[in-house]
Backbone bond lengths (Angstrom), bond angles and torsions (degrees), N, CA, C in turn:
res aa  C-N    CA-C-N  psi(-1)  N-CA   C-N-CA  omega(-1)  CA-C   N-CA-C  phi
1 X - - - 1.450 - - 1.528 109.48 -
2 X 1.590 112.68 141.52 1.449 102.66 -171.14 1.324 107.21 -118.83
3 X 1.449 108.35 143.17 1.368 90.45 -170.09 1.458 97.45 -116.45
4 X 1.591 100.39 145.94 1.176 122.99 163.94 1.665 149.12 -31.07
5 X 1.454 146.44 106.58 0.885 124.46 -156.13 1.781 115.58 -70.32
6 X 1.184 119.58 155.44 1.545 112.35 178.00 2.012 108.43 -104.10
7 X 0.910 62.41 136.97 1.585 85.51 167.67 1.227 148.00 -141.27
8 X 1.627 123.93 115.62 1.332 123.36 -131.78 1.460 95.31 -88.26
9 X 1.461 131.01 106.03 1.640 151.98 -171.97 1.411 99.77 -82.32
10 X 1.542 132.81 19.41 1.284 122.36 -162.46 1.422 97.11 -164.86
11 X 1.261 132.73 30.08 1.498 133.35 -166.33 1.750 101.49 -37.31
12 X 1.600 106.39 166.87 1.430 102.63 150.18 1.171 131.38 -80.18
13 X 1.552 121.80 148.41 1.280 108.16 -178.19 1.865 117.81 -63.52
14 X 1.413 131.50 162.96 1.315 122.62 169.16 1.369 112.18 -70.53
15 X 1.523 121.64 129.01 1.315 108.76 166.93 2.083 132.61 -81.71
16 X 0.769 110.98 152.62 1.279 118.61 -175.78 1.293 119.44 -43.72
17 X 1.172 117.95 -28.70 1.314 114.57 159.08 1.838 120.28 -81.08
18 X 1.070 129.24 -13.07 1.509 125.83 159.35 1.048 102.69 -96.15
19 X 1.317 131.73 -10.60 2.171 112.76 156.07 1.184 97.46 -64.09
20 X 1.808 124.61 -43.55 1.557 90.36 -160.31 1.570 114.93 -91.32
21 X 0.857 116.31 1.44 1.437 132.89 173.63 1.573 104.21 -81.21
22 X 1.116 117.05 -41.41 1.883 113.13 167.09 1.656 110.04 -61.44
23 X 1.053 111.91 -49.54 1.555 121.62 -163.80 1.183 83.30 -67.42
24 X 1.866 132.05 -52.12 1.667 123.07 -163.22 2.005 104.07 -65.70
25 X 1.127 111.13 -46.77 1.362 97.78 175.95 1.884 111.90 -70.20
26 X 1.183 119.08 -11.02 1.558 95.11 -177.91 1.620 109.21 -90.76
27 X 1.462 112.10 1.05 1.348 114.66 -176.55 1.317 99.96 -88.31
28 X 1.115 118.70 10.83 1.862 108.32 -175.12 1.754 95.35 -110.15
29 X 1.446 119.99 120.28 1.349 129.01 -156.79 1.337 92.12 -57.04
30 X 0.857 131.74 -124.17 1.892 142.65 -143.79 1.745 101.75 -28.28
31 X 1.682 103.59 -74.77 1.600 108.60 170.60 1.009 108.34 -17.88
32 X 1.712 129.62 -81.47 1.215 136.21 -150.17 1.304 95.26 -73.27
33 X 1.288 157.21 -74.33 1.480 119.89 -165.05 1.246 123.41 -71.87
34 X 1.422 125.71 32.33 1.549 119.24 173.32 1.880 101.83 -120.31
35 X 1.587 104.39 -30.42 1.594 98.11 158.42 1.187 121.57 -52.31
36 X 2.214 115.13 -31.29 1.554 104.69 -167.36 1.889 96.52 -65.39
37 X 0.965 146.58 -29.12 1.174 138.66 -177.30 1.054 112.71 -89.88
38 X 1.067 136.33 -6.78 1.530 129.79 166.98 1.606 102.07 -80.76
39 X 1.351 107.05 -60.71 1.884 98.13 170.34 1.587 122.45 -49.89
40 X 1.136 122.15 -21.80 1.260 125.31 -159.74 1.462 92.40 -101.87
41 X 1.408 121.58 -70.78 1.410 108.31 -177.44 1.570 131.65 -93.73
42 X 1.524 95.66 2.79 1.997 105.18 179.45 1.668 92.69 -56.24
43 X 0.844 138.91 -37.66 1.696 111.88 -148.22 1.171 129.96 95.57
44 X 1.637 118.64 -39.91 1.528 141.41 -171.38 2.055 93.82 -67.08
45 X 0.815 102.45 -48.67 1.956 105.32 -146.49 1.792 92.07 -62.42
46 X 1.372 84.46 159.04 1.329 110.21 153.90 1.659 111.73 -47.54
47 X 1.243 126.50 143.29 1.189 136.32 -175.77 1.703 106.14 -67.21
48 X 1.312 99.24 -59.70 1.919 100.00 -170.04 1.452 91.25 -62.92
49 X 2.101 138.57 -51.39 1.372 114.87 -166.53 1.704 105.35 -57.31
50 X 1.167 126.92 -19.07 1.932 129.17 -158.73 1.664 94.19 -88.96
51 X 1.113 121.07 -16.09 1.620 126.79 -177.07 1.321 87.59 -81.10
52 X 1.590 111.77 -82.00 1.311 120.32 -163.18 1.857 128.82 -43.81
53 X 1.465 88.60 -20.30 1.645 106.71 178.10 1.082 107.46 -81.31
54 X 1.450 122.25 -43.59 1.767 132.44 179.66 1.797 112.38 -65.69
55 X 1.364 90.85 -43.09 1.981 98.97 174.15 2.239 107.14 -75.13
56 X 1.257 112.89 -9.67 0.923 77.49 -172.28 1.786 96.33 -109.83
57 X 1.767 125.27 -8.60 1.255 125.55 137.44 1.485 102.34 -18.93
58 X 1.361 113.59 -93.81 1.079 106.43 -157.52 1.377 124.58 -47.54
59 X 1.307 114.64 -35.12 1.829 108.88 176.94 1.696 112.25 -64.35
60 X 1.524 118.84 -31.23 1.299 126.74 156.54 1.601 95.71 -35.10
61 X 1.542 118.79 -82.15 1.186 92.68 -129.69 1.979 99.86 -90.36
62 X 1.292 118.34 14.71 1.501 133.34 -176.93 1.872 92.99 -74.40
63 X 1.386 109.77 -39.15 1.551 118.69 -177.40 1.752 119.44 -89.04
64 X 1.289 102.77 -8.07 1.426 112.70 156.24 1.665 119.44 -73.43
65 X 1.454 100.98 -52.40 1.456 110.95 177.94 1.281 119.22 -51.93
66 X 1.670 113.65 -48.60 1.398 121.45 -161.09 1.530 88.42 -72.06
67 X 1.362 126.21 -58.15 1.772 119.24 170.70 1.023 138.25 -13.14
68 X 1.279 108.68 -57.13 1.186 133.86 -168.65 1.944 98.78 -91.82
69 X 1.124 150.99 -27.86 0.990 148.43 151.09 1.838 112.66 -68.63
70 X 1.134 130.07 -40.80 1.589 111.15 144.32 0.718 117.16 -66.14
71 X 1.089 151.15 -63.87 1.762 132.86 -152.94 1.928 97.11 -70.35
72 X 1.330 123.77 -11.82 1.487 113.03 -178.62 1.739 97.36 -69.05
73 X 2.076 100.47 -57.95 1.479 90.55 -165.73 1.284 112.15 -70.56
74 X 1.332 138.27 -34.20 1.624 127.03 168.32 1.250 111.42 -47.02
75 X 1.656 134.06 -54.39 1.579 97.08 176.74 1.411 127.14 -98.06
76 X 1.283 93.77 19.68 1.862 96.19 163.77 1.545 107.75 -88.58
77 X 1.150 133.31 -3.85 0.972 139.23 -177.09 1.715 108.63 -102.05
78 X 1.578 109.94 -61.67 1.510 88.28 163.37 0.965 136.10 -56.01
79 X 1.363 126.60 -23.84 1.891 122.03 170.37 1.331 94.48 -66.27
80 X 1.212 160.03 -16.63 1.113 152.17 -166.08 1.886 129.61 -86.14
81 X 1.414 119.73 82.27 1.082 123.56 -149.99 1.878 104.22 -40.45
82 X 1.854 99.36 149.68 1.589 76.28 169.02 1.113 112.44 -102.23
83 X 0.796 131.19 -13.09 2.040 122.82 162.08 1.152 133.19 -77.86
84 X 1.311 123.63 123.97 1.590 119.96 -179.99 1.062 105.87 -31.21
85 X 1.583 124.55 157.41 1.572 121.74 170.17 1.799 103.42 -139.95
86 X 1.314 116.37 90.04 1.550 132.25 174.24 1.198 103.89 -37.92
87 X 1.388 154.34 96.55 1.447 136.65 142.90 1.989 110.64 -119.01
C-alpha cells in the first residue's frame, strides 16, 4: 500500500517579524536578489513569501525594461542633431 504524500494545504501565515527580516536581507544588493530566487524557486519557503518573491522578480525585471527603453530614446535623441542639416 502506498502511501500518499502530505501536504500542508494550510501553511502558517509568515510572521512580521520574518517579513521584516526578508525585506532586511533583500535590501542588501547582491544577497538580496539571489535570496529573491532562492525564496521563489527553493521549494523550502512559505508559499505567500515564494509568491511574493516571484511577483516582486517580476517588478525587478518590468523596471529593467522600462530603463532600458528610456535611456534608449533619451540617447537616441541626444545624438540626434537639432537642426535640420541640408547637404
Amino acid at each position: 500500500m502506498e502511501q500518499e504524500p502530505i501536504y500542508d494545504h494550510n501553511p502558517k501565515p509568515v510572521s512580521t517579524g520574518d517579513w521584516m527580516i526578508t525585506i532586511l536581507i533583500t535590501a542588501i544588493p547582491i544577497v538580496g536578489f539571489i535570496m529573491l530566487f532562492v525564496w521563489a524557486f527553493g521549494g523550502g519557503s512559505n508559499p505567500s513569501k515564494a509568491n511574493w518573491a516571484k511577483a516582486t522578480i517580476l517588478w525587478f525585471l518590468i523596471a529593467v525594461v522600462l530603463y532600458v527603453v528610456i535611456f534608449y530614446f533619451i540617447f537616441t535623441n541626444m545624438t540626434r542633431p537639432t537642426a535640420p542639416t541640408y547637404f
